[in-house]
ZAMARGU-4260 file (C-alpha; in steps of 0.2 Angstrom, whole numbers, plus 5000, padded with zeros to 4 digits):
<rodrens>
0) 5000/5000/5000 | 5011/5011/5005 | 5022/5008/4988 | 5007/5011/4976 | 5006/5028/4988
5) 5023/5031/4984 | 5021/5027/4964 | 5006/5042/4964 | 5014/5054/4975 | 5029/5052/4961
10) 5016/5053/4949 | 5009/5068/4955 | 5026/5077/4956 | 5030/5073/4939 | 5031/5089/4927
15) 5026/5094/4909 | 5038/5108/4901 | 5025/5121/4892 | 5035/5134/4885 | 5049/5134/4897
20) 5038/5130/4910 | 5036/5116/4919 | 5021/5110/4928 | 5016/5098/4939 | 5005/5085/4936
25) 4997/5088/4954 | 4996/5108/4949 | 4985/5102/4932 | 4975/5091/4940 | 4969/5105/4951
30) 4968/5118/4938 | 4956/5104/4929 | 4944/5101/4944 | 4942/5120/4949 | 4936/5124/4931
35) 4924/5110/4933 | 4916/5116/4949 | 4915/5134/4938 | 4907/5127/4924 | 4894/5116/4936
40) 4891/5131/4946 | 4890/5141/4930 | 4878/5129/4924 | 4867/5132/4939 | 4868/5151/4940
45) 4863/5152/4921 | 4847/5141/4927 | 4843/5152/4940 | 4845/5169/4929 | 4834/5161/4917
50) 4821/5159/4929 | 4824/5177/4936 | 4821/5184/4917 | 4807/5174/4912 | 4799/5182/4931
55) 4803/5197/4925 | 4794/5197/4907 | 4812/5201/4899 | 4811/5198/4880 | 4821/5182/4874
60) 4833/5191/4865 | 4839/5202/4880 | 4838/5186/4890 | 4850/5177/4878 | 4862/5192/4876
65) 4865/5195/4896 | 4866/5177/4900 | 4881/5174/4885 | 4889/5190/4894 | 4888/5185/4910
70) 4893/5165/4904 | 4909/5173/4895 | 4913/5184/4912 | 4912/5167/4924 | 4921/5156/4913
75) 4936/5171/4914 | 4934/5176/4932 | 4933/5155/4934 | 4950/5152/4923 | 4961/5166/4932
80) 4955/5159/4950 | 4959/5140/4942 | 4979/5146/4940 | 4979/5156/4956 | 4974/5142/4969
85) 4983/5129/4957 | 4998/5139/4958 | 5001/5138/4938 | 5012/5154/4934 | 5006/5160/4916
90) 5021/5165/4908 | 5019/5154/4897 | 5005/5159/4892 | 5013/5174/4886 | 5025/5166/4876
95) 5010/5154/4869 | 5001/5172/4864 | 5016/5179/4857 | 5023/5164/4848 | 5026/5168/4829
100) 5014/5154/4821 | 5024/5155/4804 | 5036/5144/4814 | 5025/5129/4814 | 5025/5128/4796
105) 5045/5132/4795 | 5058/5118/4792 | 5069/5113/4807 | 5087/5122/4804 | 5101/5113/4801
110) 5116/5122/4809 | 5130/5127/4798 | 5149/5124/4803 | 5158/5143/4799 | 5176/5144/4796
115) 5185/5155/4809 | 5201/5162/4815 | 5208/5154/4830 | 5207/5165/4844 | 5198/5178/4834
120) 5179/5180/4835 | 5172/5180/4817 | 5168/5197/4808 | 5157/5202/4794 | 5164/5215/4781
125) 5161/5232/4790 | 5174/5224/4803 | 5158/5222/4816 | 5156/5204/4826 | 5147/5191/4819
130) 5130/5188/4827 | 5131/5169/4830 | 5109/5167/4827 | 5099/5180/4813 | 5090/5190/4824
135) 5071/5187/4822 | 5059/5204/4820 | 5043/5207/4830 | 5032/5206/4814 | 5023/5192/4810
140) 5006/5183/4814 | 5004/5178/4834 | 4990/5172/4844 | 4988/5188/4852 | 4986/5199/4837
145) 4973/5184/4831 | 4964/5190/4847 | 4968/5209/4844 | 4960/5207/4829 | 4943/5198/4835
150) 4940/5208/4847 | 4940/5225/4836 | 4928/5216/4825 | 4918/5209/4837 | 4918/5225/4847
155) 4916/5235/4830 | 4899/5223/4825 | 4894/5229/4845 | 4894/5247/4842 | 4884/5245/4826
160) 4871/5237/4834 | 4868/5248/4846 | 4871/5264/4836 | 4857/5257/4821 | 4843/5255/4837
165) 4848/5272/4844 | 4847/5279/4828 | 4831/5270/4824 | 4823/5274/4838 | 4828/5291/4843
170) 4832/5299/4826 | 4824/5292/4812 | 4807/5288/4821 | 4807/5306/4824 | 4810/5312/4807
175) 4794/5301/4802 | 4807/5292/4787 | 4800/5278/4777 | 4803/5259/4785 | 4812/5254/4770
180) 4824/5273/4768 | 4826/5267/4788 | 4831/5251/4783 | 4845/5259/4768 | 4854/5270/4779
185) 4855/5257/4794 | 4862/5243/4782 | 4874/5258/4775 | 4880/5262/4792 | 4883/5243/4797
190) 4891/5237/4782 | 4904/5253/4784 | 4908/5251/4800 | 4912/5233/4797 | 4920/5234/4783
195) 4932/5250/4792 | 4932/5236/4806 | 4941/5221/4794 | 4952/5233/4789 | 4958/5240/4805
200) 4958/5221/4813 | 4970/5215/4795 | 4980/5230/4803 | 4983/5225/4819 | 4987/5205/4813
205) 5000/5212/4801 | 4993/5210/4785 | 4999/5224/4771 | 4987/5229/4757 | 5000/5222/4747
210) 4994/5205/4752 | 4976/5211/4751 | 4978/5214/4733 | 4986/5198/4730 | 4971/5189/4742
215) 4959/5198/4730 | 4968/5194/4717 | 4965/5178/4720 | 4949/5178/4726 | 4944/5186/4710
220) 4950/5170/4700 | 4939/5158/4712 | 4923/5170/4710 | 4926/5164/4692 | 4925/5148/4692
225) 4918/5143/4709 | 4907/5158/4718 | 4897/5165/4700 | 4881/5162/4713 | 4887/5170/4728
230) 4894/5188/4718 | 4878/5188/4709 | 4869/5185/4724 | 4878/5200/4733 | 4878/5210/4715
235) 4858/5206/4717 | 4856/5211/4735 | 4866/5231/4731 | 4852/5234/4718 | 4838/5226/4729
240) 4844/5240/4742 | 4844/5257/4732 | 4834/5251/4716 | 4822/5247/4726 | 4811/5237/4716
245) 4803/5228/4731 | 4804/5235/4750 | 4804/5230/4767 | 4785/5226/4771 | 4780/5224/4751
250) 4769/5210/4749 | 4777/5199/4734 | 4773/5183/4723 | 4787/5173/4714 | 4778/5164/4702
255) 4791/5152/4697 | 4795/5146/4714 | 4775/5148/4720 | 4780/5159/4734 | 4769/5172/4741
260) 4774/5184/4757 | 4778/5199/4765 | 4796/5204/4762 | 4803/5207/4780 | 4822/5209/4777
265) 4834/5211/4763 | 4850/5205/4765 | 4866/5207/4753 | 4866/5187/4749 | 4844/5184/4751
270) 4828/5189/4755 | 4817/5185/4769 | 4799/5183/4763 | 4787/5180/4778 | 4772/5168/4770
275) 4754/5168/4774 | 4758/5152/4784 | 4770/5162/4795 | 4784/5154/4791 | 4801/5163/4785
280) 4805/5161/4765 | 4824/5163/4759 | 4826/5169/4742 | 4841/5170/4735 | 4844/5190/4727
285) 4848/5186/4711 | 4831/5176/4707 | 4821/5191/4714 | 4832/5202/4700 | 4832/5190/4687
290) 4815/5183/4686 | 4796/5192/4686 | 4790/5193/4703 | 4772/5201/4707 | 4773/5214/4720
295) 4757/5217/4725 | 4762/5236/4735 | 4772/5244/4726 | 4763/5258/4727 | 4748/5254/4739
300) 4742/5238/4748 | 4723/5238/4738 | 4723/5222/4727 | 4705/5218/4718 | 4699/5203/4719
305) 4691/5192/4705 | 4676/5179/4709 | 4673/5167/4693 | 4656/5158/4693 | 4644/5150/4681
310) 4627/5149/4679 | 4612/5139/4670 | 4606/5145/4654 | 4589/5148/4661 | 4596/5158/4675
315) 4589/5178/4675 | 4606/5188/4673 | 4601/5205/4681 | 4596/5192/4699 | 4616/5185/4695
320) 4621/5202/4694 | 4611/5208/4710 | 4615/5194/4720 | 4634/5195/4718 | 4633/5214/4722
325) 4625/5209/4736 | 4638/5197/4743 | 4651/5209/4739 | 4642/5224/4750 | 4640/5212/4767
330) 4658/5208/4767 | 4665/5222/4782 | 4682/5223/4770 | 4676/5226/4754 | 4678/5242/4749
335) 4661/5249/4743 | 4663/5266/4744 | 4681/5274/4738 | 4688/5288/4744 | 4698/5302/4734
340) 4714/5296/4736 | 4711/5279/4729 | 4714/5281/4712 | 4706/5268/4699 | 4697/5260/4716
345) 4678/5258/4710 | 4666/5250/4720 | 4661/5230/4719 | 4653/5228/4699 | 4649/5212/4689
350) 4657/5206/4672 | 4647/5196/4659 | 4662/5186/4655 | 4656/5174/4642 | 4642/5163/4635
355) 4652/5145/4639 | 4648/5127/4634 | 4635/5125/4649 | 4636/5141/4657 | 4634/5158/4657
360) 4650/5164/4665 | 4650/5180/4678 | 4666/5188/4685 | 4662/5198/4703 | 4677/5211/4703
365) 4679/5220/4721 | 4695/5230/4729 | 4701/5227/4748 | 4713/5236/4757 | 4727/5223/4762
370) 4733/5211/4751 | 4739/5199/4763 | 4719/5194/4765 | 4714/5191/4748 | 4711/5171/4751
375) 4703/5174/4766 | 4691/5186/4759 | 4690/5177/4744 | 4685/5163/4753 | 4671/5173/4764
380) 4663/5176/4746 | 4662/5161/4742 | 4653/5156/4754 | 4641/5172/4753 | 4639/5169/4737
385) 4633/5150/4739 | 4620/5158/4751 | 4614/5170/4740 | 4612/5157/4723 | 4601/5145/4735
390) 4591/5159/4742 | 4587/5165/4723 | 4585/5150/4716 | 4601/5152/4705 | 4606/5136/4697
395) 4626/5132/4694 | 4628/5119/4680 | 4640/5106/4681 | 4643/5090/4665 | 4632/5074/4669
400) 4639/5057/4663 | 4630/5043/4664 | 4641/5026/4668 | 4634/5009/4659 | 4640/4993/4665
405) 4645/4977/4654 | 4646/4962/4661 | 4655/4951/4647 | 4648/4932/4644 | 4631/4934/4651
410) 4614/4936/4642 | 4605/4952/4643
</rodrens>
């Protein structure tokens, strides 16, 4: 017993060489169960805030945004007191962040056997002493500029966040500005601050706009052969923005992918399309650019909608007429009576459409205010109209087939 005591205490005491520095295998152990005990006791605490918000009625998105702040502040409170108590010194850690990462891709060197003059140190030919290793400059890509660079984007994409809700909310709400004019200048904002962001972060790692031209250069050649798509997608998005074919909250229709919605986002790569089943449609940019789509509000949000129906040929046509008027007057969205600025809007009339095979054919044409309800409304006068036909009596023909049966190898 008192061996296998021995063989762990030697165990524990052995060291790992990080760096320079050696630690223990006792220190590690301890530096691995203190982070443990802070992410089970982080683990309970974001349980317990997540029951403090939801108490409080704080929006999800609020909720998720303070808890990843406070997880990230615990986790590097936790790790700095998990090196103090295991008594881990973090120099290393410096040398770790500031460790040039082109060495990892550099072969080993082979050192080089230089004649010299016995006694003499060598020289080089301005008579100076010969440094024995190349001294190495401070440029070059580290860990630590890596995360340099992170944080100015990440802190960068931050401020632009809060800075489009300030403006949106105290600035351009103000100034009564159109949702989708609001929706320009925010996106111009946040796309020049990130982009002045990239740069400043590229600055900080090192990298010269030498290399950027080359990296474009480059990227250039694989656009075309490989990304055609993704530049005309982002080609698509710039002329979605300032043409402005279709804005935020237009109600549109691609008729080649049968997708019908409200626009609620234009991005630089796709488009958002909320549909009448409330689910969230993306739409690549270049098929909104490149094929017809139907907005239906490009200018206003009235559509007019067209009932088709069919009657008998002994049907009276002024009672057709009278009772689809009818049904189009006790709908509440109809519009029966427009007002002076709705141009073209006339109130619910009928069409005599055409004398058909079986049918007398009628068209009820009547204009409502929000697109986004023409089936339902459609729907409603449908039904209304159903009601009227069997309170007038109005028949509605349909083809009659009569079926004989043969029964082969018997008489009669």
């Amino acid at each position: 017993m008192d061996e296998l005591i021995q063989q762990i205490n030697n165990l524990l005491q052995n060291s790992i060489t990080i760096f320079g520095e050696e630690i223990t295998v006792q220190k590690f152990i301890i530096f691995i169960l203190i982070l443990a005990v802070v992410l089970i006791g982080t683990g309970s605490l974001h349980r317990w805030c997540r029951g403090l918000f939801n108490r409080l009625k704080m929006p999800h998105k609020l909720q998720n945004r303070l808890l990843a702040l406070l997880l990230l502040i615990l986790m590097i409170v936790g790790t700095g007191l998990a090196f103090k108590i295991s008594d881990i010194n973090t120099g290393f850690l410096s040398e770790l962040a500031h460790y040039r990462l082109s060495k990892l891709f550099q072969p080993a060197k082979k050192p080089v056997d230089t004649p010299s003059t016995k006694g003499d140190t060598p020289t080089d030919s301005t008579g100076g002493d010969t440094p024995t290793e190349p001294l190495e400059d401070d440029d070059g890509l580290t860990l630590a500029r890596i995360f340099y660079a992170f944080v100015i984007v990440f802190g960068i994409y931050i401020l632009s966040k809060y800075l489009q809700w300030v403006l949106r909310r105290q600035v351009l709400q103000a100034f009564q500005i159109e949702r989708h004019t609001q929706f320009i200048i925010l996106r111009f904002i946040h796309f020049t601050l990130i982009i002045t962001g990239v740069f400043i972060a590229l600055s900080a790692v090192g990298v010269s706009f030498t290399s950027l031209a080359i990296i474009f250069g480059g990227l250039s050649i694989g656009i075309g052969f490989g990304l055609q798509n993704i530049a005309s997608n982002l080609i698509s998005g710039f002329i979605l923005i300032f043409e402005r074919p279709i804005k935020i909250g237009d109600m549109v229709e691609v008729t080649d992918v049968n997708v019908f919605g409200r626009v609620s986002s234009i991005n630089l790569r796709s488009t958002v399309i909320n549909s009448v089943d409330a689910k969230e449609i993306i739409v690549p940019n270049s098929q909104l650019v490149t094929e017809s789509v139907h907005n239906l509000t490009h200018d206003n949000n009235l559509f007019r909608i067209r009932v088709a129906v069919g009657v008998s040929y002994s049907s009276d046509v002024q009672l057709v007429k009278r009772a689809l008027i009818e049904a189009a007057h006790e709908h509440p969205e109809v519009i029966k009576e427009p007002g002076a600025t709705m141009e073209n809007v006339t109130p619910p009339f009928v069409r005599f459409v055409n004398f058909g095979n079986s049918s007398l054919d009628f068209e009820l044409l009547a204009w409502i205010p929000d697109s986004f309800q023409r089936f339902d409304i459609a729907s409603d006068l449908h039904f209304t109209i159903w009601e009227k036909f069997a309170e007038y009596r109005i028949k509605i023909p349909f083809p009659q087939r009569d079926v004989h049966h043969f029964y082969p190898n018997q008489d009669g």
